[in-house]
N, CA, C and O atoms as a GROMACS GRO file, in nm:
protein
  388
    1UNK      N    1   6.452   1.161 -16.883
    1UNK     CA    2   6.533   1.266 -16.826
    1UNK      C    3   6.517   1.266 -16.675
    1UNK      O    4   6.418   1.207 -16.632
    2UNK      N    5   6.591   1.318 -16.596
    2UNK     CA    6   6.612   1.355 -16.450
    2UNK      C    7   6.595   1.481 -16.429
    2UNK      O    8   6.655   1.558 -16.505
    3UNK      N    9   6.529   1.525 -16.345
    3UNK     CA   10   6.500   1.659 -16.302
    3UNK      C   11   6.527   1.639 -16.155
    3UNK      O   12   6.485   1.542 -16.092
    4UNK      N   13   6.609   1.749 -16.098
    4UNK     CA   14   6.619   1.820 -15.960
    4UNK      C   15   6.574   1.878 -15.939
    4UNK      O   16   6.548   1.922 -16.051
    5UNK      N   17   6.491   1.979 -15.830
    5UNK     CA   18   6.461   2.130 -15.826
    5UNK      C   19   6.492   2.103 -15.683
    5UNK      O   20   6.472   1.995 -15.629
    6UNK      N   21   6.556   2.238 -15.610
    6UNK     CA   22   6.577   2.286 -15.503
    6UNK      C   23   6.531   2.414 -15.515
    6UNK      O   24   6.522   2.461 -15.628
    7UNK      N   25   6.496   2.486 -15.409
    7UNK     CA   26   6.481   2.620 -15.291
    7UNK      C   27   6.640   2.682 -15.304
    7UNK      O   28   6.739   2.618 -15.268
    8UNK      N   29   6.643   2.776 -15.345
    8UNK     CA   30   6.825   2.853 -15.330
    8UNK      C   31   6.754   3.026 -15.303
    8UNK      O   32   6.647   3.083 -15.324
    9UNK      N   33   6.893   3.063 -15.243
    9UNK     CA   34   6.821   3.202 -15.249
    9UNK      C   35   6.803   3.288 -15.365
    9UNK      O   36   6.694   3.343 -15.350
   10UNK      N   37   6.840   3.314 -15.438
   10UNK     CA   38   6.819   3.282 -15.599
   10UNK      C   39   6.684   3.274 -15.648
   10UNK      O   40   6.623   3.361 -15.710
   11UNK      N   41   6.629   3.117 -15.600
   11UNK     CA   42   6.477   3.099 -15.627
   11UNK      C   43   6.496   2.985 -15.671
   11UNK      O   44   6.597   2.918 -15.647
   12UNK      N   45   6.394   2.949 -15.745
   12UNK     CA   46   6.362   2.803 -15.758
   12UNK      C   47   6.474   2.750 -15.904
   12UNK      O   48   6.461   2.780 -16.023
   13UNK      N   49   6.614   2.636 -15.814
   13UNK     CA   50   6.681   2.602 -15.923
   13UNK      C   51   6.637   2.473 -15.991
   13UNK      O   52   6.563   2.391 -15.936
   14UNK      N   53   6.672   2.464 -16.080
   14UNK     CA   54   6.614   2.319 -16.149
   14UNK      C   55   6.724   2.260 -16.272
   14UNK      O   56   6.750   2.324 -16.374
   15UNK      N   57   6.762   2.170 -16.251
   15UNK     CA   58   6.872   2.099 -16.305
   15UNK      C   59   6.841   1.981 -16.348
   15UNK      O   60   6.801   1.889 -16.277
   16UNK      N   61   6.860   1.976 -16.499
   16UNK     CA   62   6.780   1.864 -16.599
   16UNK      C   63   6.876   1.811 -16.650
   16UNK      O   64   6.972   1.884 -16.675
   17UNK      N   65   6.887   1.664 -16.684
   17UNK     CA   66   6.995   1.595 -16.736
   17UNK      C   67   6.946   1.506 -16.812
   17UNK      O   68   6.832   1.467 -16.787
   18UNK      N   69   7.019   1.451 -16.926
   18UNK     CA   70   6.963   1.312 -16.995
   18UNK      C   71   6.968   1.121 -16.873
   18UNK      O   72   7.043   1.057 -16.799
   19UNK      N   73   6.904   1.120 -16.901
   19UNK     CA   74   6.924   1.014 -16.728
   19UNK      C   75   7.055   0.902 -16.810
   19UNK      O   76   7.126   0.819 -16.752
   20UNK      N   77   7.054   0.923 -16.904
   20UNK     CA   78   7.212   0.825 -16.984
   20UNK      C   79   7.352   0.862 -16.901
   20UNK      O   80   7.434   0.790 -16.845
   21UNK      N   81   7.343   0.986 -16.916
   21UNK     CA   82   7.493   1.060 -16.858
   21UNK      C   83   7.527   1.119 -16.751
   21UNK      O   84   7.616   1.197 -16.716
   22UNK      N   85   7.385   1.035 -16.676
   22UNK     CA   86   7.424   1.100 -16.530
   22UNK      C   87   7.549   1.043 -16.458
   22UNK      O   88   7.531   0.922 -16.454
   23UNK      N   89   7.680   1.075 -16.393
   23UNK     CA   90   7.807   1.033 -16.372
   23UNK      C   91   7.902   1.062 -16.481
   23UNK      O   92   8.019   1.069 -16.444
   24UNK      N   93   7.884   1.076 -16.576
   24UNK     CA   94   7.949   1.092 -16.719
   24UNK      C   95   8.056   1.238 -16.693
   24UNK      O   96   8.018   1.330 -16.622
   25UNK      N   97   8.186   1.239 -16.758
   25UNK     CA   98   8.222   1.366 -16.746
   25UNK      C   99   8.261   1.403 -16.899
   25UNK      O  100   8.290   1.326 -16.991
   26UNK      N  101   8.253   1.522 -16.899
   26UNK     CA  102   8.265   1.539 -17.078
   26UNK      C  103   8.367   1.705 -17.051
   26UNK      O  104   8.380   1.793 -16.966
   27UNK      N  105   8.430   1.657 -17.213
   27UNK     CA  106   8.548   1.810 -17.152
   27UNK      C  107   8.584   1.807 -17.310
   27UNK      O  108   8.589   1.709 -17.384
   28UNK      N  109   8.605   1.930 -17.335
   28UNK     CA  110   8.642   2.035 -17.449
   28UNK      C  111   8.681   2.119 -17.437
   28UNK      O  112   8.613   2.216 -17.403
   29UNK      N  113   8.839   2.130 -17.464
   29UNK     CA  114   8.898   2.197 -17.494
   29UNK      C  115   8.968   2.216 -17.336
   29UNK      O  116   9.038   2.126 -17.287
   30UNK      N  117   8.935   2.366 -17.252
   30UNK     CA  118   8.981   2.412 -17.134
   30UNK      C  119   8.841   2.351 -17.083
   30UNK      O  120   8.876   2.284 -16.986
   31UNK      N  121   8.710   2.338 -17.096
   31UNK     CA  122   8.560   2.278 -17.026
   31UNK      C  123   8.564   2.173 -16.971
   31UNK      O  124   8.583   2.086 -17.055
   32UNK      N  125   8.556   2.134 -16.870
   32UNK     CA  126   8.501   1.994 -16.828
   32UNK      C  127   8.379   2.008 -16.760
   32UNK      O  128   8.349   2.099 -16.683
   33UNK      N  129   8.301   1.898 -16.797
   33UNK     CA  130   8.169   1.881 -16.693
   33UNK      C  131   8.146   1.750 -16.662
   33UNK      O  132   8.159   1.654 -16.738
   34UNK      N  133   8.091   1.748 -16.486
   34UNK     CA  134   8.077   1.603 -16.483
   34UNK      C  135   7.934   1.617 -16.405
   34UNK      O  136   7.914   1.665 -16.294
   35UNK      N  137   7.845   1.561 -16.493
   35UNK     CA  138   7.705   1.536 -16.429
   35UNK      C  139   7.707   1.457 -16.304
   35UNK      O  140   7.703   1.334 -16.299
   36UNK      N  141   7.712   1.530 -16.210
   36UNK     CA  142   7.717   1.421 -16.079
   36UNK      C  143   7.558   1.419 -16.008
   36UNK      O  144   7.466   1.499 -16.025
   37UNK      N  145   7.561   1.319 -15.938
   37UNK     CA  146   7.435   1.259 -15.897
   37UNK      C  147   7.401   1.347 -15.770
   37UNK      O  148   7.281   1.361 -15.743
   38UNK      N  149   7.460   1.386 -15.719
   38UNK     CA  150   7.470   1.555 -15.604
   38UNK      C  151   7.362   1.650 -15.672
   38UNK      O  152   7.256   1.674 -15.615
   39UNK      N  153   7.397   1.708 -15.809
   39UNK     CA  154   7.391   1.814 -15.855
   39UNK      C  155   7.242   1.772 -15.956
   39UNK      O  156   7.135   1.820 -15.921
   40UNK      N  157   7.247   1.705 -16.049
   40UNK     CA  158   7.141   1.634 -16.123
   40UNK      C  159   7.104   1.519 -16.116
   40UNK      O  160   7.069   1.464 -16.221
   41UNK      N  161   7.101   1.439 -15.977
   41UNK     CA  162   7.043   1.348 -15.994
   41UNK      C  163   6.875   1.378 -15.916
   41UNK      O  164   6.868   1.457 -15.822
   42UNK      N  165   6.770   1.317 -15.961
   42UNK     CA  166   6.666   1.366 -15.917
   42UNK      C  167   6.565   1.231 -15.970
   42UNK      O  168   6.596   1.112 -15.965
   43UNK      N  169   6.433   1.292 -16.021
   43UNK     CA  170   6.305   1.207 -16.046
   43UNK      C  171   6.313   1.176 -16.178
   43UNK      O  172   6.365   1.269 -16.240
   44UNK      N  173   6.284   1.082 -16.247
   44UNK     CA  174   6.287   1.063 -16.339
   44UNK      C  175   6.160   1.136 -16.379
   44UNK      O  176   6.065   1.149 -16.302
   45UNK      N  177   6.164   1.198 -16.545
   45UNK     CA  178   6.009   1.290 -16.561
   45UNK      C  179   6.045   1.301 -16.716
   45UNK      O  180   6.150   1.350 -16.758
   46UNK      N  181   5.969   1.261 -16.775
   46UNK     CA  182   5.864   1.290 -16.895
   46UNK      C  183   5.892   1.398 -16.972
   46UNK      O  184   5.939   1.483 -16.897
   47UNK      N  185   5.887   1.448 -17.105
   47UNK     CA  186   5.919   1.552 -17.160
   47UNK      C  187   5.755   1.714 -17.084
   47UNK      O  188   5.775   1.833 -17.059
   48UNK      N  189   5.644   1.646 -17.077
   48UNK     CA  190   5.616   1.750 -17.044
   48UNK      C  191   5.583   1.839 -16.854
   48UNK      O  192   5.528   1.943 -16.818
   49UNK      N  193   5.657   1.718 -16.779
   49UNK     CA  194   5.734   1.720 -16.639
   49UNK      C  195   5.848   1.801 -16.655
   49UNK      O  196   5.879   1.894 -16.580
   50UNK      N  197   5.930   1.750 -16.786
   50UNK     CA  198   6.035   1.889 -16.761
   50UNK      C  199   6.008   2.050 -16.839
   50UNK      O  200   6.061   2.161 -16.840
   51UNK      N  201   5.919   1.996 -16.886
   51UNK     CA  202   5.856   2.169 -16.928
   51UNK      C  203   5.798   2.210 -16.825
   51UNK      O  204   5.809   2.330 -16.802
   52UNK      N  205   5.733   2.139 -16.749
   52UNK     CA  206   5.659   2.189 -16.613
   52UNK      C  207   5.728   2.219 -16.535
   52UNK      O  208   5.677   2.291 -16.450
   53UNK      N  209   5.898   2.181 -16.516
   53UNK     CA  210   5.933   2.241 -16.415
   53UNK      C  211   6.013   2.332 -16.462
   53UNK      O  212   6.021   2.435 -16.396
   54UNK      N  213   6.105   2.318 -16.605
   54UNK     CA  214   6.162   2.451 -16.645
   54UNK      C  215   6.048   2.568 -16.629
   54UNK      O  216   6.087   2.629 -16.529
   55UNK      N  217   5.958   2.616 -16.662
   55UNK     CA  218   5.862   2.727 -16.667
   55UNK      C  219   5.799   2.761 -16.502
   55UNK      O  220   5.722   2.855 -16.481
   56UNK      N  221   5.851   2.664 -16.393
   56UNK     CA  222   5.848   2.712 -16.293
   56UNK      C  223   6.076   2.755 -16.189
   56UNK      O  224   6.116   2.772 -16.074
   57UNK      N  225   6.141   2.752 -16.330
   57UNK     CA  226   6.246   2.737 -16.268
   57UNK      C  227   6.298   2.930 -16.273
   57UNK      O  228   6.286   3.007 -16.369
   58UNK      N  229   6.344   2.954 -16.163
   58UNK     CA  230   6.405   3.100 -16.169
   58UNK      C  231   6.556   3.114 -16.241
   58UNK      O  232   6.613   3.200 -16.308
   59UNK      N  233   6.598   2.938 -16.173
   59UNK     CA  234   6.771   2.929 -16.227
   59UNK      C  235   6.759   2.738 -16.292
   59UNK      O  236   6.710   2.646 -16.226
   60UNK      N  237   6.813   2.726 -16.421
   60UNK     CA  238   6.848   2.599 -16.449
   60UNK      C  239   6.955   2.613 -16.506
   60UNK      O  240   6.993   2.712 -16.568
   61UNK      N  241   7.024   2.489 -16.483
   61UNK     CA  242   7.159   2.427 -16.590
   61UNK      C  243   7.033   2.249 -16.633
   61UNK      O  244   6.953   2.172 -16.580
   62UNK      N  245   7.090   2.271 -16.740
   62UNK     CA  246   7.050   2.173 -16.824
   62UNK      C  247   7.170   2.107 -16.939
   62UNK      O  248   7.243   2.152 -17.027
   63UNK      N  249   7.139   1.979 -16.882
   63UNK     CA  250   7.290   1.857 -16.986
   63UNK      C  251   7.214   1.760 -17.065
   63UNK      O  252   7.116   1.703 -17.018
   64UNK      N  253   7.256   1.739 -17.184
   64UNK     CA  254   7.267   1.636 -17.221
   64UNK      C  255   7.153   1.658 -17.416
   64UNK      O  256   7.115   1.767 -17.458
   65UNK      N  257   7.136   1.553 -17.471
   65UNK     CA  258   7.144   1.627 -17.617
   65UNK      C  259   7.014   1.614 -17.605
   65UNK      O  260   6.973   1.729 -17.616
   66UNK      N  261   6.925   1.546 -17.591
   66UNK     CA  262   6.742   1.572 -17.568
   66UNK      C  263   6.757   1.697 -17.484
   66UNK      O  264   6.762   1.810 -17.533
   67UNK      N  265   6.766   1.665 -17.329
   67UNK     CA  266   6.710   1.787 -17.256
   67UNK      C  267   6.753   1.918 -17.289
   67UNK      O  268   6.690   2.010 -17.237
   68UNK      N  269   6.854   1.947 -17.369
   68UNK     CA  270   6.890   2.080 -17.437
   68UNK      C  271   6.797   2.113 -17.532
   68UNK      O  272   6.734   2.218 -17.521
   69UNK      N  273   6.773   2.008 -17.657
   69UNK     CA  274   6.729   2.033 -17.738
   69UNK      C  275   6.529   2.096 -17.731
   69UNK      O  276   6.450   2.180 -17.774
   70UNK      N  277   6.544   1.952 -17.624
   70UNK     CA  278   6.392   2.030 -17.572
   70UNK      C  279   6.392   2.162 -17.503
   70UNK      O  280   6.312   2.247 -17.540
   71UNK      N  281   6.482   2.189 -17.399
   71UNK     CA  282   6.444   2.364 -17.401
   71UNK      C  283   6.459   2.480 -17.506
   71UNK      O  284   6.420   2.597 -17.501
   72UNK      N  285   6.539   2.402 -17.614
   72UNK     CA  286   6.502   2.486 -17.715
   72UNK      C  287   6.409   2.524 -17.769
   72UNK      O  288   6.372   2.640 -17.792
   73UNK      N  289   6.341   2.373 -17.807
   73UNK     CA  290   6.197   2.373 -17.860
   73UNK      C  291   6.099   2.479 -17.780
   73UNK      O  292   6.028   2.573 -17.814
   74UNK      N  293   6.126   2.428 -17.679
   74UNK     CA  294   5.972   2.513 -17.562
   74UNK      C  295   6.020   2.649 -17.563
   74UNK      O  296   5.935   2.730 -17.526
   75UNK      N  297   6.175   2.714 -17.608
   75UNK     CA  298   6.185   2.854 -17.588
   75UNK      C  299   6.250   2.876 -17.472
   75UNK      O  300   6.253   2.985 -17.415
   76UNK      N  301   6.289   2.800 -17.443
   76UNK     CA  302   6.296   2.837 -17.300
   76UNK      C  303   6.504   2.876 -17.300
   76UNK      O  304   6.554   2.939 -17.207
   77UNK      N  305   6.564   2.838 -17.384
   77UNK     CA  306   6.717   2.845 -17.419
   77UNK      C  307   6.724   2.872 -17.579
   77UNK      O  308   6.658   2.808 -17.662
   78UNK      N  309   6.830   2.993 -17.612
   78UNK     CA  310   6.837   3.029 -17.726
   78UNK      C  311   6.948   2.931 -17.788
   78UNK      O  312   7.043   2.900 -17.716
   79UNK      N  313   6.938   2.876 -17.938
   79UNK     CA  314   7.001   2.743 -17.951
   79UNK      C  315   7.175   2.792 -17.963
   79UNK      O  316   7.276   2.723 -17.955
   80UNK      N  317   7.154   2.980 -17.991
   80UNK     CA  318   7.304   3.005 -17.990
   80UNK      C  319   7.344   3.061 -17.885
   80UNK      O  320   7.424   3.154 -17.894
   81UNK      N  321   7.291   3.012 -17.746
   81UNK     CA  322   7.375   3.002 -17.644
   81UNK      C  323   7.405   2.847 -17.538
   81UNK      O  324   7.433   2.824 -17.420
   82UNK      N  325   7.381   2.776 -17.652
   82UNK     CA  326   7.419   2.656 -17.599
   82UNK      C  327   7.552   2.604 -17.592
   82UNK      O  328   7.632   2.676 -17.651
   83UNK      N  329   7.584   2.538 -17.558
   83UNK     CA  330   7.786   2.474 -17.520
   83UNK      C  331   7.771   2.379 -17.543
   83UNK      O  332   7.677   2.317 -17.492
   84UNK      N  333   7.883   2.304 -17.661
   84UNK     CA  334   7.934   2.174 -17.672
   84UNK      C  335   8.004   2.136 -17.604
   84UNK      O  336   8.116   2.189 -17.602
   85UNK      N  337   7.977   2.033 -17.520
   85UNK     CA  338   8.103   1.983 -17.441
   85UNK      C  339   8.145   1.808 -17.494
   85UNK      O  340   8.113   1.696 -17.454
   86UNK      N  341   8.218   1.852 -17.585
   86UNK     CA  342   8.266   1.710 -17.627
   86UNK      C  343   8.166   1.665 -17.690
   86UNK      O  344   8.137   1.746 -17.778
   87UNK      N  345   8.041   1.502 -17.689
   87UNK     CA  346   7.949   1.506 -17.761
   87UNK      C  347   7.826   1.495 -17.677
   87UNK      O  348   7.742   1.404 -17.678
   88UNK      N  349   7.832   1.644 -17.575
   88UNK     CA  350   7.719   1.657 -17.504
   88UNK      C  351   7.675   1.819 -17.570
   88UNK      O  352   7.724   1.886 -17.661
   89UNK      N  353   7.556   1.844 -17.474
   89UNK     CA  354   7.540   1.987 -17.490
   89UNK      C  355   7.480   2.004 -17.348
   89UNK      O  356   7.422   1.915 -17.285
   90UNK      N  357   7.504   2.148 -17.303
   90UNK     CA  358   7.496   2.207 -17.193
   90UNK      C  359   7.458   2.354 -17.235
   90UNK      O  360   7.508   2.418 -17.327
   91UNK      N  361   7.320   2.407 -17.112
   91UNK     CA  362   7.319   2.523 -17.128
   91UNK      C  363   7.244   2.575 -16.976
   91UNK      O  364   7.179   2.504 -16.900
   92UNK      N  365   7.269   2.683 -16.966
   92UNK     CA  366   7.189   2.756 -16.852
   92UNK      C  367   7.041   2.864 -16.874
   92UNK      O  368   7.019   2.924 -16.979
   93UNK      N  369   6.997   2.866 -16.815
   93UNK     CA  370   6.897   3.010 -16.781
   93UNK      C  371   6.826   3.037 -16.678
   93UNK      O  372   6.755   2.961 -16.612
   94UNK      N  373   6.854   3.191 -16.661
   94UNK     CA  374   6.862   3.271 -16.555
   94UNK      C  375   6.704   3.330 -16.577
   94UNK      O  376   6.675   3.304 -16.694
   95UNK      N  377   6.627   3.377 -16.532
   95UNK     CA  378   6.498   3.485 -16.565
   95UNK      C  379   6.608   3.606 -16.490
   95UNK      O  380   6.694   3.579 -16.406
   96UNK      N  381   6.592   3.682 -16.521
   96UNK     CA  382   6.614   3.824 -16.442
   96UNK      C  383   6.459   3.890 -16.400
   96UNK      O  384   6.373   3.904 -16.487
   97UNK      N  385   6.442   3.915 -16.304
   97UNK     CA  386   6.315   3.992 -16.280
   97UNK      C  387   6.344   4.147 -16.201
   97UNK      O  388   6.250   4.222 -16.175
   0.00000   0.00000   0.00000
């Protein structure tokens, strides 16, 4: 997987992708998404690199069918607020504090 993290005012964003579909655009229905290398391209990292940085993230979008599925696992995304996009999956989370 690929992990980003930036500084936003927001707080710490972090944007995880499957490193397969980075450039890829996927669309359903009225949805399109296109993993661009701007937005998620980053370090390549390990399943427990991206738990390390989701649990330090304030804001993530997360693509692709591992890195979804793993923030499920860790809790970190509820599996019924995830989005199919075509034969990807996409999801966000926010902390509110």
């Amino acid at each position: 997987m690929l992990v980003n993290e930036r500084e936003t005012q927001e707080g710490v964003l972090v944007a995880v992708c499957d490193e397969d579909i980075l450039g890829e655009t996927f669309e359903e229905g009225d949805l399109s998404l296109t993993v661009t290398e701007e937005f998620y391209g980053g370090d390549a990292a390990d399943e427990s690199a991206v738990i390390e940085h989701l649990a330090q993230a304030d804001v993530a979008n997360i693509v692709g069918t591992r890195a979804v599925e793993l923030a499920i696992e860790e809790g970190f995304v509820d599996e019924a607020n995830v989005l199919e996009i075509g034969p990807t999956l996409h999801a966000q989370l926010l902390w509110m504090q």
